[in-house]
C-alpha positions in Angstrom: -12.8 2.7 24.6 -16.3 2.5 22.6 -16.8 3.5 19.5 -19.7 6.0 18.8 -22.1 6.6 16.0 -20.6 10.0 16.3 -17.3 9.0 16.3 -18.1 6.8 12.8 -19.0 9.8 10.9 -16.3 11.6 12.1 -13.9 9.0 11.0 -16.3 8.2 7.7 -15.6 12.3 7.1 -11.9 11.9 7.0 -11.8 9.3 4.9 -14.3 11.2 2.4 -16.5 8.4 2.7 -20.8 9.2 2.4 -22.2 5.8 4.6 -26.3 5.9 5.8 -27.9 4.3 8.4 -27.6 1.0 8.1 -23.8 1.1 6.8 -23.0 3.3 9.6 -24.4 1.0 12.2 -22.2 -2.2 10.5 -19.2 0.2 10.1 -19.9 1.0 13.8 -19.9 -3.0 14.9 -16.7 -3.2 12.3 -14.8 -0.5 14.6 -15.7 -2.1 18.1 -14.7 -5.2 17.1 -11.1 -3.8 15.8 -11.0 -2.3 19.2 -11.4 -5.0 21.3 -9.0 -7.3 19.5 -6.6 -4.2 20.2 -7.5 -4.1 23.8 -6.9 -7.9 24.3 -3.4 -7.0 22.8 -3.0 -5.1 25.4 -3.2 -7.2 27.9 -0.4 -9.3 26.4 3.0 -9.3 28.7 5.5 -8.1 26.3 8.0 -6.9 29.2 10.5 -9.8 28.1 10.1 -9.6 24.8 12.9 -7.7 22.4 11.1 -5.1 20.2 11.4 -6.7 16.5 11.3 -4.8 13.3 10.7 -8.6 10.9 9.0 -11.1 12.6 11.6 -13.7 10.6 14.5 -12.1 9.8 15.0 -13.3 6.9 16.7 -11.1 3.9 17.0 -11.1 0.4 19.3 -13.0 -1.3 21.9 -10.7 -3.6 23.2 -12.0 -6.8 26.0 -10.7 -8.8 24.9 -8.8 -11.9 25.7 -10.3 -15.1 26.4 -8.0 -18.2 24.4 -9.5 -21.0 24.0 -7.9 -24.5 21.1 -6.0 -25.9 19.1 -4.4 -28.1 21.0 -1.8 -30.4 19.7 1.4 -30.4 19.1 0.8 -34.4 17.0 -2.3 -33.8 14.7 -0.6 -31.2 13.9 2.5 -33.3 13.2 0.1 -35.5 10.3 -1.5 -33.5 9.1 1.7 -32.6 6.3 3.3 -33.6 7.6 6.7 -34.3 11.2 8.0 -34.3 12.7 11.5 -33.9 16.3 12.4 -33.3 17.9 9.3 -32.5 14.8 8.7 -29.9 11.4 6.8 -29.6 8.8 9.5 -29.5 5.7 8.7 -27.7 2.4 10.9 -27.4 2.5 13.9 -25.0 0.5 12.9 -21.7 1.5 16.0 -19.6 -0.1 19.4 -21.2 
């Protein structure tokens, strides 16, 4: 498939993106070149090959959760800035 200048500003459009000239032709070049690394891809023979969803599959190692003590809720209020109710009051960001 080749990319078009057409096709650029199309794409450029969606992405709400304002490119001229010269940034359209290297955004152009950018495209082809993705393109053809995709086509080579293509031409890979995959038939023997199990789908994968990890390349390594490798997973996370779980640890058990350990109970440890905290902050009371006196010594926090205490920190805090302002206090109302038993709470930490913090400025209003939603109107």
């Amino acid at each position: 498939m080749r990319v078009t200048i057409k096709d650029v500003k199309h794409i450029m459009k969606l992405a709400y993106l304002d490119l001229k000239g010269e940034e359209e032709e290297k955004m152009l070049k950018h495209f082809s070149r993705i393109l053809e690394y995709f086509a080579k891809l293509q031409e890979l023979d995959t038939a023997n090959i199990e789908p994968l969803s990890h390349v390594i599959e490798e997973s996370t190692p779980l640890r058990e959760d350990e109970v440890k003590k905290g902050l009371s809720q006196r010594d926090v209020l205490s920190m805090a800035p302002e206090e109302e109710g038993g709470y930490v009051k913090v400025p209003k960001i939603v109107e």
